[in-house]
C-alpha positions as CSV (number, residue, x, y, z in Angstrom):
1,X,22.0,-15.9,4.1
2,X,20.7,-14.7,7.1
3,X,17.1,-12.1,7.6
4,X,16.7,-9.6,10.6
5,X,13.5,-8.3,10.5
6,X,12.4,-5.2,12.6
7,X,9.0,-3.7,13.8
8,X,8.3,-1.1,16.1
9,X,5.1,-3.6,17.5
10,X,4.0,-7.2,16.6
11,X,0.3,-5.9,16.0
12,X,-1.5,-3.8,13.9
13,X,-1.3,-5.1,9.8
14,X,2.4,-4.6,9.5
15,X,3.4,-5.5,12.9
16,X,1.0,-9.3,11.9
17,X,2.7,-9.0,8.7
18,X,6.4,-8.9,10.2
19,X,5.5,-11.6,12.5
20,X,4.1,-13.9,9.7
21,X,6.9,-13.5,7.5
22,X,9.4,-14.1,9.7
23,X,7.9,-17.9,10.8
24,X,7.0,-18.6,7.1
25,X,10.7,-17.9,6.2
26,X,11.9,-19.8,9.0
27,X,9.1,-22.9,8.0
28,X,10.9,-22.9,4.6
29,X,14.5,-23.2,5.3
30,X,16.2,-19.5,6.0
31,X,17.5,-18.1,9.3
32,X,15.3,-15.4,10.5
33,X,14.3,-13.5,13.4
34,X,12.3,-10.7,14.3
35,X,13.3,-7.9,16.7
36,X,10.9,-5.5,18.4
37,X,10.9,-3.0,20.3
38,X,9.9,-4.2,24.1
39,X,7.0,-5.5,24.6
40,X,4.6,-7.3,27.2
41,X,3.8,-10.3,24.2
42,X,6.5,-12.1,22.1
43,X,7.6,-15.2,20.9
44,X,11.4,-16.7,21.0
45,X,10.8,-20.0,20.0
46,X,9.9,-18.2,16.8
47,X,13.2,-16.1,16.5
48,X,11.3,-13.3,18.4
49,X,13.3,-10.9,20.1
50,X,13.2,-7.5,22.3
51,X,15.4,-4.6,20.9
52,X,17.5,-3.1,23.7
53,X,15.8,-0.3,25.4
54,X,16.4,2.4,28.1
55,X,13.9,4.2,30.8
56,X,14.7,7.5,28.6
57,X,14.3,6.4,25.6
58,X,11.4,4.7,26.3
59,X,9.9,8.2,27.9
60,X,11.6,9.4,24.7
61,X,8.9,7.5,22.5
62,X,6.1,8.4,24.5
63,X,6.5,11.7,23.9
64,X,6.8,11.8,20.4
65,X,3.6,10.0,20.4
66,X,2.2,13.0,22.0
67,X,3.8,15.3,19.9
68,X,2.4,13.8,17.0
69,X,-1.1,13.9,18.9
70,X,-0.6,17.6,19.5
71,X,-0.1,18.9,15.8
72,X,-2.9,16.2,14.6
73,X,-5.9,14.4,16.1
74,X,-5.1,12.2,12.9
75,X,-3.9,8.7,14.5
76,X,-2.3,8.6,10.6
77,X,0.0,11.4,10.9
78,X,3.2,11.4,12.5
79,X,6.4,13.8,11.0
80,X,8.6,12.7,14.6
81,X,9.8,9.6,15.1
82,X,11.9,8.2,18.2
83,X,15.1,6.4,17.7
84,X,16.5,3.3,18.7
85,X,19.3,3.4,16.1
86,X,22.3,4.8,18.3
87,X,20.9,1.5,21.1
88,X,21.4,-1.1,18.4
89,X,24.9,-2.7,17.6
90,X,24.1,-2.6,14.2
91,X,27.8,-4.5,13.7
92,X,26.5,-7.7,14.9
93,X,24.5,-7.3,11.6
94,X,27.0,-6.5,8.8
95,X,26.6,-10.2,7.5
96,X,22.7,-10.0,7.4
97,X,19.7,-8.8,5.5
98,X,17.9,-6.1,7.2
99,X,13.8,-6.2,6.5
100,X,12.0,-3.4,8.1
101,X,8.5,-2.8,8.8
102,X,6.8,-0.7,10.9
103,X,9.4,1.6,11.9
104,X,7.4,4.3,13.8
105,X,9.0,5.6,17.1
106,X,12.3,2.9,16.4
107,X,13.8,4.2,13.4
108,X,13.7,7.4,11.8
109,X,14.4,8.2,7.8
110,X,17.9,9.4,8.3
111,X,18.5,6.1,10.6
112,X,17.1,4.2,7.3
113,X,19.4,5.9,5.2
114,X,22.2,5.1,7.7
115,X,21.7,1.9,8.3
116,X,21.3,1.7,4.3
117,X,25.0,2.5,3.6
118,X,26.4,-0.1,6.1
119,X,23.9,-3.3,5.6
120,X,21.6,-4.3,2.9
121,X,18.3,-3.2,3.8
122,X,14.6,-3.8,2.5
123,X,11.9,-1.5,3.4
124,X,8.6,-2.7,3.0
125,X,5.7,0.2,3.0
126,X,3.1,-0.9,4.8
127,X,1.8,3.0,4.4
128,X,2.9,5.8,2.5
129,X,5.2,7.5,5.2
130,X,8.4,7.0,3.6
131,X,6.8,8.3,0.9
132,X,5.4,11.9,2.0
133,X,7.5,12.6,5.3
134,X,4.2,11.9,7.6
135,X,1.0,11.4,6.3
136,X,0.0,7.6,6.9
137,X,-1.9,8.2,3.6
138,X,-1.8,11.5,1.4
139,X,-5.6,10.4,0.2
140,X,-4.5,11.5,-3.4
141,X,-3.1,14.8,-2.6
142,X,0.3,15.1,-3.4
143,X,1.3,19.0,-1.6
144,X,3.6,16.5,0.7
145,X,5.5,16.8,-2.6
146,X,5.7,20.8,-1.7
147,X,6.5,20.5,1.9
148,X,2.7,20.2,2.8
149,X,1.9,24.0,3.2
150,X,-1.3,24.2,3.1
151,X,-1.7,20.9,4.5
152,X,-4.8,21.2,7.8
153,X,-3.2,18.2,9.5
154,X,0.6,20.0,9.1
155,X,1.0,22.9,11.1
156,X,3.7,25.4,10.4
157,X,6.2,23.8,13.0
158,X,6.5,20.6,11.1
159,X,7.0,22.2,7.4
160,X,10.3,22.4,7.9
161,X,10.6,18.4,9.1
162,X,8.5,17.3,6.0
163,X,11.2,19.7,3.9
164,X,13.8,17.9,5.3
165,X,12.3,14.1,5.1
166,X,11.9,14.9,1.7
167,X,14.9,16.6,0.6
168,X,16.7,13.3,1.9
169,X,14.1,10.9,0.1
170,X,15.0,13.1,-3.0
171,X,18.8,13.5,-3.0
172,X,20.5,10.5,-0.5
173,X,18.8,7.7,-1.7
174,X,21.1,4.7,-1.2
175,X,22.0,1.6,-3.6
176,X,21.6,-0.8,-0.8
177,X,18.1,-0.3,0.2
178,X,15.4,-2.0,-1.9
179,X,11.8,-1.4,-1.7
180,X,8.7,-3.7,-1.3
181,X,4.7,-2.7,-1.9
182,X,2.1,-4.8,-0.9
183,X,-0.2,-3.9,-3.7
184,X,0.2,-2.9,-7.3
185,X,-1.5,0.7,-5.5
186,X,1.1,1.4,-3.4
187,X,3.9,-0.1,-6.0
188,X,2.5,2.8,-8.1
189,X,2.8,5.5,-5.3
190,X,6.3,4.4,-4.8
191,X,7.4,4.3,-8.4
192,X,5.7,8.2,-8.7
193,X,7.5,9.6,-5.3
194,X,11.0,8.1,-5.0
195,X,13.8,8.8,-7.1
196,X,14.5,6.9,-10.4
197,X,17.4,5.0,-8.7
198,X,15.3,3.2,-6.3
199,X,14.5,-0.4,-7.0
200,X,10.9,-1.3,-6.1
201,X,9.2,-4.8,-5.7
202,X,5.5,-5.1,-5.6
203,X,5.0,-8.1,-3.2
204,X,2.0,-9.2,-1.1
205,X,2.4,-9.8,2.4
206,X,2.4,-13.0,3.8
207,X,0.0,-14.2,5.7
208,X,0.5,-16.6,9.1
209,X,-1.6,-19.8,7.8
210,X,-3.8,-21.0,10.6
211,X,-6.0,-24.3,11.1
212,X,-9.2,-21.6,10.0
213,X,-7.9,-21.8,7.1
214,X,-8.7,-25.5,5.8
215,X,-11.9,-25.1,7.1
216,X,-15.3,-23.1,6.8
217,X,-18.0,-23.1,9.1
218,X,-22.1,-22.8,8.0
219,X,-22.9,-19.5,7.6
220,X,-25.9,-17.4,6.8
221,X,-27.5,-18.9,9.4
222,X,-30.9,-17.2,10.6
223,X,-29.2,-13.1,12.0
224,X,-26.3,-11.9,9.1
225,X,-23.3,-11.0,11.0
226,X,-21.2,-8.7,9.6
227,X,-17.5,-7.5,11.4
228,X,-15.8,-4.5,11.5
229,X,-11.8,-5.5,12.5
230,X,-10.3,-2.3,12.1
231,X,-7.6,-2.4,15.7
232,X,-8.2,1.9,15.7
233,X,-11.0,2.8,17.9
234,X,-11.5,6.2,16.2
235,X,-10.1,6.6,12.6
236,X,-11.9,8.3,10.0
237,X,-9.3,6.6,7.3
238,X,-10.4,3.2,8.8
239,X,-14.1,4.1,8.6
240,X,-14.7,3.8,11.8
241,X,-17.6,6.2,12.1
242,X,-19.3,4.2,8.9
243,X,-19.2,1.3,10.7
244,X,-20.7,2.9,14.2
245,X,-23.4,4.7,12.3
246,X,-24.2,1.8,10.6
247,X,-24.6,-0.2,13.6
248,X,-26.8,2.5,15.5
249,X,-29.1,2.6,12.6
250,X,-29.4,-0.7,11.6
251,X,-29.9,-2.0,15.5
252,X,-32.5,0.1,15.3
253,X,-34.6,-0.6,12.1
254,X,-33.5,-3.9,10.8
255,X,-33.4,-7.4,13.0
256,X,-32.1,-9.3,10.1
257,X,-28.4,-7.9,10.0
258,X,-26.0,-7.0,13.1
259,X,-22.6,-5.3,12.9
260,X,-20.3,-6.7,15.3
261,X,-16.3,-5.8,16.3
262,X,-13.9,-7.9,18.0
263,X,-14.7,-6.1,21.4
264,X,-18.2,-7.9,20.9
265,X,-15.9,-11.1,21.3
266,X,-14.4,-10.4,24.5
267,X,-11.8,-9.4,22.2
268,X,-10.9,-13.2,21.1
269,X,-10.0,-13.0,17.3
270,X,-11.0,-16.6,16.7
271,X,-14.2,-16.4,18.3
272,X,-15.0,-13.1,16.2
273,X,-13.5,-14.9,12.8
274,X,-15.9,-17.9,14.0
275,X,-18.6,-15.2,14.6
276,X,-19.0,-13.1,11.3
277,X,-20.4,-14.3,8.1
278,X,-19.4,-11.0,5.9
279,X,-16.2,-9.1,6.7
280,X,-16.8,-5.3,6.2
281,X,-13.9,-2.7,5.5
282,X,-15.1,1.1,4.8
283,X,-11.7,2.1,4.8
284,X,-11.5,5.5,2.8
285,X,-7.4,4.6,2.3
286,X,-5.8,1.0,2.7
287,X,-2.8,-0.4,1.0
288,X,-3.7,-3.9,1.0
289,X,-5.5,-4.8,4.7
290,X,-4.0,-8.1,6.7
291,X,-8.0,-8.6,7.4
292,X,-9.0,-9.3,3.9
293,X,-6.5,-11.8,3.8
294,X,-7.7,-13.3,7.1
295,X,-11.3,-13.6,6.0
296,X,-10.1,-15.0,2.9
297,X,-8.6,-18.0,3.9
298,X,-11.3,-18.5,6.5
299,X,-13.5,-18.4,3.7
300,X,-15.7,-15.5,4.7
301,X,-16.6,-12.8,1.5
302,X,-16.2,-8.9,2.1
303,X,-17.8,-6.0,1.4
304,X,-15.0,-3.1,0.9
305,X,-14.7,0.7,-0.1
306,X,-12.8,0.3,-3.6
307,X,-10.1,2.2,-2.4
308,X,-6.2,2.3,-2.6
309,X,-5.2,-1.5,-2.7
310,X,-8.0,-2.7,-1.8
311,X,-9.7,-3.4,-5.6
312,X,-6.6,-5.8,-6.4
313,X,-7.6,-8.5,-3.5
314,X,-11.0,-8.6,-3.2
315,X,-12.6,-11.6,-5.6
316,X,-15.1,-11.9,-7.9
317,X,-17.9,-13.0,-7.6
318,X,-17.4,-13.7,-4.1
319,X,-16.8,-10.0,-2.9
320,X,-18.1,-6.6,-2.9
321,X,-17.0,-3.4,-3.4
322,X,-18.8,-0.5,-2.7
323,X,-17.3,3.5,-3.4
324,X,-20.5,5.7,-2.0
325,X,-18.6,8.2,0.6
326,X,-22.2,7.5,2.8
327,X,-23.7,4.1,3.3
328,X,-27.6,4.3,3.8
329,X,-29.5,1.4,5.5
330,X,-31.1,0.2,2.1
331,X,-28.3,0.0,-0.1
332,X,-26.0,-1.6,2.9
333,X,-28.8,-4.3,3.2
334,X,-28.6,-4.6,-1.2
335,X,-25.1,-5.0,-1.1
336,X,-25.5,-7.8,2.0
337,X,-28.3,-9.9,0.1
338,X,-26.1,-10.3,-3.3
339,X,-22.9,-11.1,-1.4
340,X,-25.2,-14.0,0.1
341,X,-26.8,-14.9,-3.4
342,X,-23.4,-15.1,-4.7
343,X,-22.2,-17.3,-1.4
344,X,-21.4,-20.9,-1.8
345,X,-19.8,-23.7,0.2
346,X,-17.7,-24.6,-3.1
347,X,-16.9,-21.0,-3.4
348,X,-15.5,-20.0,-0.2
349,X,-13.3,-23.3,0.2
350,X,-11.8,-22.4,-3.4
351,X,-11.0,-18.7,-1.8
352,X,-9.2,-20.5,0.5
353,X,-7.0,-22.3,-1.5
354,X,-6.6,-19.8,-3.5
355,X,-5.1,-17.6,-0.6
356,X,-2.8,-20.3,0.0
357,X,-1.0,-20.4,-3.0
358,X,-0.5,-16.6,-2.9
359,X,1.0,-16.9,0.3
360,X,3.4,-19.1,-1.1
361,X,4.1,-17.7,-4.1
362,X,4.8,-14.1,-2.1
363,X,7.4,-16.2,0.1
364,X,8.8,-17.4,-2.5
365,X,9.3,-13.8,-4.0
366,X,10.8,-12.6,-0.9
367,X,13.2,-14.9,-0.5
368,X,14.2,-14.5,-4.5
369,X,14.7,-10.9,-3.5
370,X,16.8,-10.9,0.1
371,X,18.8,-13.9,-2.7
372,X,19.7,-10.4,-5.3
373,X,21.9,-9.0,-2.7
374,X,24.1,-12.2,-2.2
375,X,26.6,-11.6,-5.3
């Protein structure tokens, strides 16, 4: 049994999520690789490789990535896709597993569907755009079901794409492609949207294990640091202008608390993990954030919207959640001073471990799963 993973990018949480299944997979025995479309940063000694790729259909990508910018200023919207479908000697596969993940701007939903009929194929939604034809997240509206006509982020020259994604969701779903949620949230999205006939999996994603992880720093130290890791520079999904307001008001009234992102690092994610003693994520939609995860097993607590998937990872007793739309200065600094209370040594290490065993219980799930298609 052999896995071919693809992602449109090795960052963002499902390019991380790609990249970290494919070496844990590869750590426990199975033949798998990961190819991407080109890019400046990749690994071969990890089974890492470039997609092939053209001038034009590079330009091809680019603008579609304008397009997208032109009918939304949402970041989390995108109805056109590019295609490297008809680029990719998809024979060479016909004895594999196919795993995709980010697919934006490398695979469209009729490629999927394609691809679906020839090879077995597992989909995992790292966001709900399989799901509603566009919309990153449909923030609990559900007129993508209805072509999204009175949508403000769909203008009238995409209805008729959003028709058509959804008429093939609806009516030419194949047997051979299988489904996988990262949260119980999205599992529930899935199992409302797609057709009857689709087989859907909740698992977790799995997260690269680093040397952080079997250790924890001394924190709460004199100055609470608290990080914002969100890679979107503006996103109102991501919370980004919580998280800036925050930090403008707070560096203005309140010496005891500082809000810092990765940029603050020189953009080194260890030294910001190393940094932070509270992870925040004011996300007003997230299916189950790589971050949390990565503060987890570093043993550092979080303070996160309850929103989407978020609710099912965050720990008690350990964690916050918090579902005010508006954060004021007071309550932020109430919700800072119990998550420190409730901080312990003891505690975080547990976290960690207990992050580690649901990393390798998830791997084990997948590879149960890609093991279903062999007859």
């Amino acid at each position: 049994m052999e896995v071919s993973h693809f992602s449109s990018t090795h960052v963002g949480g499902a390019g991380i999520a790609a990249r970290s299944l494919n070496t844990a997979l590869a750590t426990a025995g199975l033949k798998s690789s990961l190819f991407i479309l080109p890019k400046a940063r990749f690994d071969p000694s990890n089974g890492e490789y470039f997609t092939s790729d053209t001038m034009i259909s590079s330009q091809k990508r680019k603008c579609f990535t304008l397009l997208n910018l032109i009918i939304s200023r949402d970041p989390f919207f995108s109805v056109f896709s590019g295609s490297s479908h008809g680029k990719i000697n998809w024979r060479l596969f016909e004895n594999h597993i196919l795993h995709v993940h980010n697919f934006y701007n490398f695979l469209n939903i009729s490629d999927i569907f394609i691809i679906a009929e020839q090879i077995p194929l597992v989909m995992t939604l790292h966001d709900m755009r399989l799901l509603t034809g566009g919309c990153h997240y449909s923030m609990d509206c559900n007129q993508f079901l209805d072509s999204c006509g009175k949508c403000p982020k769909a203008t009238r020259l995409v209805h008729n794409v959003i028709r058509r994604n959804r008429l093939q969701i609806d009516s030419n779903w194949p047997s051979n492609l299988k489904i996988v949620c990262p949260s119980n949230w999205m599992f529930q999205q899935a199992k409302h949207v797609l057709p009857k006939s689709a087989e859907i999996f909740h698992i977790p994603n799995v997260l690269a294990e680093s040397d952080a992880a079997h250790s924890t720093r001394k924190r709460f130290r004199g100055t609470t640091i608290v990080g914002f890791a969100a890679n979107q520079s503006k996103s109102t999904v991501k919370g980004t202008d919580v998280f800036s307001r925050l930090k403008t008001e707070i560096g203005a009234a309140d010496s005891s608390i500082r809000l810092n992102r990765p940029s603050d690092f020189d953009g080194n994610m260890e030294e910001f993990w190393n940094g932070i003693d509270i992870l925040f994520v004011p996300s007003r939609a997230d299916n189950s954030p790589n971050v949390i995860l990565e503060a987890h097993q570093r043993g550092i607590p979080v303070l996160a919207r309850n929103v989407g998937g978020i609710p099912e990872i965050l720990i008690r007793d350990f964690d916050l959640s918090f579902s005010e739309e508006l954060l004021t200065i007071a309550n932020f600094a109430v919700l800072i001073e119990r998550i420190k209370r409730n901080f312990s040594e003891e505690n975080a290490l547990r976290v960690g471990r207990q992050v580690r065993r649901l990393r390798e219980r998830a791997i084990r799930q997948h590879i149960n799963l890609y093991r279903s298609f062999v007859p």
